[in-house]
N, C-alpha and C positions, 0 to 999 in steps of 0.2 A: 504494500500500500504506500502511496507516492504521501509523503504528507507535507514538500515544499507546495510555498504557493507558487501562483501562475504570476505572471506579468502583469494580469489586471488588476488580480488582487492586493499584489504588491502596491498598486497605481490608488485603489481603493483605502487600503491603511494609510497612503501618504496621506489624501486627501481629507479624512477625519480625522488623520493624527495633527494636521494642520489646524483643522477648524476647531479642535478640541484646545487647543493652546494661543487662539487666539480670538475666540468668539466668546469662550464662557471667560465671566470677570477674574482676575489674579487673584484677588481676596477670596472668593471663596472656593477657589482650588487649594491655595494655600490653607483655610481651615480642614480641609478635607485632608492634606496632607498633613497635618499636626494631630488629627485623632480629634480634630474640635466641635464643638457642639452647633449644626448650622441651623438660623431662624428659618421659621417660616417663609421666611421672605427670600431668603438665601436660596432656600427649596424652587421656589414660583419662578424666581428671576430666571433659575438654568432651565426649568424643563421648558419653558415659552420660548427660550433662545432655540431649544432643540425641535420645539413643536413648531415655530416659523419654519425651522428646514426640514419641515416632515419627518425629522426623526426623534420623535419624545416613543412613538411606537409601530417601529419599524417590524417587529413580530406579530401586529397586527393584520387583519384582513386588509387588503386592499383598500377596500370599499370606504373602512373607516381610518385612512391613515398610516397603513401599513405599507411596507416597501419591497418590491420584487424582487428581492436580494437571495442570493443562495444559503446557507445552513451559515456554510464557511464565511460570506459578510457580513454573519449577523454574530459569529463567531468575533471576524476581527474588529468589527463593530465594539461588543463589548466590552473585549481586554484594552483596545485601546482608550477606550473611555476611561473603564480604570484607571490603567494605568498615570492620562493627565491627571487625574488627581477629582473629577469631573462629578458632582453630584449626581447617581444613578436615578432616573426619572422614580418618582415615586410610587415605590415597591407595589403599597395596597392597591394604586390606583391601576396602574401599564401592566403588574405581571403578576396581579391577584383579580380582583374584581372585575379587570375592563377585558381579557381573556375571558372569564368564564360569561358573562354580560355575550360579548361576542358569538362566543359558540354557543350558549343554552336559553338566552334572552329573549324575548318576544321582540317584535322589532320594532315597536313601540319603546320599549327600554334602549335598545341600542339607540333610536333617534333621538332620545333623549338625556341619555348619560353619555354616550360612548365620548363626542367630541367636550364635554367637560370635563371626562377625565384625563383624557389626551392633553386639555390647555391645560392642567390642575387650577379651573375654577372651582371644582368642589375637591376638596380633601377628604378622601377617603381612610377609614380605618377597621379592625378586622376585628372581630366577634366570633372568635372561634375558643379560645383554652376558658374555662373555669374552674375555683377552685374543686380540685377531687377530678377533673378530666382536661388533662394535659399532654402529653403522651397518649393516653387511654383516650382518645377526644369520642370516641362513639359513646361515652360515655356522658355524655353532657348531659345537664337537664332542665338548661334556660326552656320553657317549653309557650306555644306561640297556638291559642286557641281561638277558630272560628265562631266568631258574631258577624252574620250577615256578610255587607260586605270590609270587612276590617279582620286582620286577627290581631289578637290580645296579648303582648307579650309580657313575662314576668321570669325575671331571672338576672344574673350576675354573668357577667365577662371578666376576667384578668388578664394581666399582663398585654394591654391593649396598649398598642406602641403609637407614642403622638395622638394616642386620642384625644390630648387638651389641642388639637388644633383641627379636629376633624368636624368637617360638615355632616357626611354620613359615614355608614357604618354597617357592614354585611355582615353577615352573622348567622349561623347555623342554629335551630332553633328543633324543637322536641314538638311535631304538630301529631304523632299517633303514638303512646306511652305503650299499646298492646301488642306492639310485635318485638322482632328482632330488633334487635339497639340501632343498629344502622339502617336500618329498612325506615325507621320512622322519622327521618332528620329532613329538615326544609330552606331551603337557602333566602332567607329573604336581607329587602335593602330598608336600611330605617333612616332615615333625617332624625340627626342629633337635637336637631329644635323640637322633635314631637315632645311634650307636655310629658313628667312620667319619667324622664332620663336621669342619672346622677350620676357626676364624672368628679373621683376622687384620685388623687394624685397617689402611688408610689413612688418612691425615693431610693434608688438603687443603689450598690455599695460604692459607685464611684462618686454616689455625693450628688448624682442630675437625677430631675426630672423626664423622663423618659417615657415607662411605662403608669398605664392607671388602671383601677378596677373600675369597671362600670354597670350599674343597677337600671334593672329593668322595674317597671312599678304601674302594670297597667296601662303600658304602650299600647299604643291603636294605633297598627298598621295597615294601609289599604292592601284590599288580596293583589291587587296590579303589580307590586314591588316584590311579589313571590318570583321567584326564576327559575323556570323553568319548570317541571312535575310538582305537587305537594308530594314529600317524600324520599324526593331525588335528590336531598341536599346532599348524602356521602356520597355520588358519584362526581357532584359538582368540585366537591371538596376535595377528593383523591384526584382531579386534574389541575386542580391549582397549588394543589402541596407539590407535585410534581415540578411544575412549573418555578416554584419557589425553591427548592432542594438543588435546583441543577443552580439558579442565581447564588447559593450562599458560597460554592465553590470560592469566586473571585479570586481566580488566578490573577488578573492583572491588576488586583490591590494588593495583595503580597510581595507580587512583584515590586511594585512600586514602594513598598514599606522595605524591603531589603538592601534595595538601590539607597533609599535615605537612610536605612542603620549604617551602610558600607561607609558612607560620606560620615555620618557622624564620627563614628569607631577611630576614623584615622585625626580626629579630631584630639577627645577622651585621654586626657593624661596619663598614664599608670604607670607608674616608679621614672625611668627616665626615657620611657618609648609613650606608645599609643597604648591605648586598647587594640586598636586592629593588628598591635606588633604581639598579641596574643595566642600561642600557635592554635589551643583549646579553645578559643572565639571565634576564630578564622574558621578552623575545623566546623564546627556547629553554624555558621552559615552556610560555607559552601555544602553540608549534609541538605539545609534547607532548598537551597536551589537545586541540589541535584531531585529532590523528590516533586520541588515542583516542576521541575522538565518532566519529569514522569508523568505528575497528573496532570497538565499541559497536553502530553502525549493522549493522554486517556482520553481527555476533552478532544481533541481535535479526533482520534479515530471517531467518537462518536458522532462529532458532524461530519463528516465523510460518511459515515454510514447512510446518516440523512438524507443527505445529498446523494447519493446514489439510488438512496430507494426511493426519497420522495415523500419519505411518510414525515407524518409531524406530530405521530401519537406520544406521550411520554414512554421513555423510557428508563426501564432499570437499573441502568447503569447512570442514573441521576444519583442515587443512594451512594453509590462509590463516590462522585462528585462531592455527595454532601460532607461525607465522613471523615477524607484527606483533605477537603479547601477548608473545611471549619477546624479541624488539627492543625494546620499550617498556620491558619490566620492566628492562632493561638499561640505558638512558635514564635513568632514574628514579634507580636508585642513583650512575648518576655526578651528576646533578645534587645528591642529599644528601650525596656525598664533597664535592663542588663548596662545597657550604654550612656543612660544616663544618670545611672548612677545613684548618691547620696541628693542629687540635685531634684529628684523626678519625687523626694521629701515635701518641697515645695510646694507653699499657697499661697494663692490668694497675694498680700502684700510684703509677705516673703520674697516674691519673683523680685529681683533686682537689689536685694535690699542686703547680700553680701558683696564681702571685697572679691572674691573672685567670678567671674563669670563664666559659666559653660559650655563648652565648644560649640559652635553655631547661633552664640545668643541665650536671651533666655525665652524667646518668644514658642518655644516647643517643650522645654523639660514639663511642664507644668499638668500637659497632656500625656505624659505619657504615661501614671502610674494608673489615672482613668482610663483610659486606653487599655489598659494592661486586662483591668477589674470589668469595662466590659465587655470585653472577647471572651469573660467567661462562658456567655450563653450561646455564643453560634453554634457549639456542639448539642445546645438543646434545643433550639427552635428550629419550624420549618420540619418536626420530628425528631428527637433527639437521635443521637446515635448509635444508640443500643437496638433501637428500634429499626433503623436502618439496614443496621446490620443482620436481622430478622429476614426484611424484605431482600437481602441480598439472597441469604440460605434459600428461599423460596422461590422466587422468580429468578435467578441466575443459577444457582447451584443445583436446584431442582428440590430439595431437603425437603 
């Protein structure tokens, strides 16, 4: 299997590796590249840049915004985003919600969501883990009962990521309690403003605002905002987990986080050399790079695959993707804790306020112990990797 690219492809990376570096703003590439926290606004401002040139969702259909690109442009599409350092269009809305909307929506719903999620006019957020069904998510039991025409929701969601900035909110809901657990789940869309909502903030160990729980309390939701079957929510749901397993990979954000530990390292004073004059540092990156050329390797066979056959159903070798780019990404931030040292101590009005200062500034240490603390979760969301490693036995090994 040929896995250089062609000439045009080659011609295609130049061209979004150009416009990636000089269309989206420096500042907030640069927070993207410190591990830092981006606003609201931060978010709107990149994906509008990407949705003027038709690409906030390029994986989409045609019809609604999507781009006739092969597996492998949408491949180096991307990494090379990542790697500029490029805010990925947001997640809930381009590669959760506005896919399944896409493929299972009435077309009513597509007419009327699809190009607001494309511009992120509405901010979407996800309503899937609560507490007791996390992992186990057919387990849930927010549950969403028919009156006329409205159903009635009452239930709890957690760890709902950016929900203080969310318009709506999809969410898997419990509409028939007497069968099989998964048989009875319902995908519907709810407006954050319906009367009945309560968004309470969690405060995660790095100190942010990020995820929140949120209370359901006699929501009335019209039956229009159902997607697709009553019923059919876990099959909706098992294609968008899909979907979401193969993005948490980001090979080309690792990449790009290794590139800036290399540049720091040779910075990093230790006794009368560098850090990077460290043979056991050294070593332990180049271990990292060589595994991410492997899953690199892995990713590319599998669009090649694509790209041969045509199909665009998920595949199980997303699971592999999950388990080795969430382990890497993990890797990564200990080696920049690693590099920065006693310094990455710092807060708040600490930063700058000793006599010496550390290699590249103080404008990054400050991110990086946060950075560190939350990479804890990518090996659990999107399905943890225990779980993953289930569906590998199964669908790949045959067990």
């Amino acid at each position: 299997m040929d896995l250089r690219f062609t000439e045009e492809e080659n011609a295609f990376r130049d061209e979004v590796r150009s416009f990636f570096r000089t269309e989206i703003p420096a500042e907030i590439r640069r927070k993207v590249s410190e591990g830092r926290r981006l606003s609201r606004e931060d978010y709107v401002i990149s994906q509008r840049i990407l949705n003027a040139r038709d690409w906030a969702v390029p994986h989409w259909p045609l019809e609604w915004g999507g781009q006739p690109w092969t597996p492998i442009q949408r491949y180096i599409f991307t990494e090379e985003l990542l790697q500029a350092a490029v805010p990925l269009p947001l997640q809930f809305n381009c590669y959760m919600v506005g896919p399944v909307i896409a493929a299972f929506g009435s077309e009513e719903q597509k007419k009327r969501f699809l190009p607001r999620i494309a511009n992120l006019d509405d901010w979407w957020c996800q309503g899937f883990s609560e507490p007791g069904a996390g992992s186990d998510l057919a387990s849930l039991k927010t549950r969403a009962l028919r009156e006329g025409d409205f159903y009635v929701v009452d239930g709890q969601k957690t760890w709902t990521t950016l929900g203080q900035y969310a318009d709506w909110i999809f969410c898997l809901v419990r509409t028939d309690p007497t069968v099989k657990k998964q048989a009875g789940i319902s995908f519907l869309l709810i407006d954050m403003k319906t009367p009945g909502i309560t968004v309470r903030p969690i405060i995660t160990i790095d100190g942010r605002h990020e995820v929140n729980e949120i209370f359901f309390d006699n929501v009335r939701v019209p039956i229009e905002n159902l997607v697709g079957e009553e019923n059919k929510g876990w099959d909706y749901a098992k294609f968008l987990l899909a979907n979401e397993r193969t993005g948490i990979a980001r090979i080309g954000l690792s990449k790009e986080r290794i590139a800036r530990i290399k540049r720091l390292a040779k910075e990093v004073p230790v006794g009368t050399g560098t850090l990077w004059d460290n043979r056991d540092f050294r070593a332990r990156v180049a271990s990292v790079e060589i595994e991410l050329k492997a899953l690199e390797i892995t990713q590319m066979r599998v669009v090649a695959t694509q790209s041969k056959t045509g199909s665009s159903k998920p595949d199980p070798a997303s699971s592999i993707l999950k388990i080795k780019g969430s382990e890497l990404q993990q890797t990564t931030t200990e080696l920049l804790l690693e590099a920065a040292g006693p310094y990455a101590l710092l807060t708040g009005d600490q930063i700058g306020a000793g006599p010496n200062e550390p290699p590249g500034g103080f404008d990054w240490v400050d991110a990086a112990a946060p950075t560190y603390f939350n990479n804890r979760k990518v090996t659990i969301y999107g399905g943890s990797n225990e779980i993953q490693r289930n569906v590998i036995a199964r669908a790949i090994l045959g067990l």
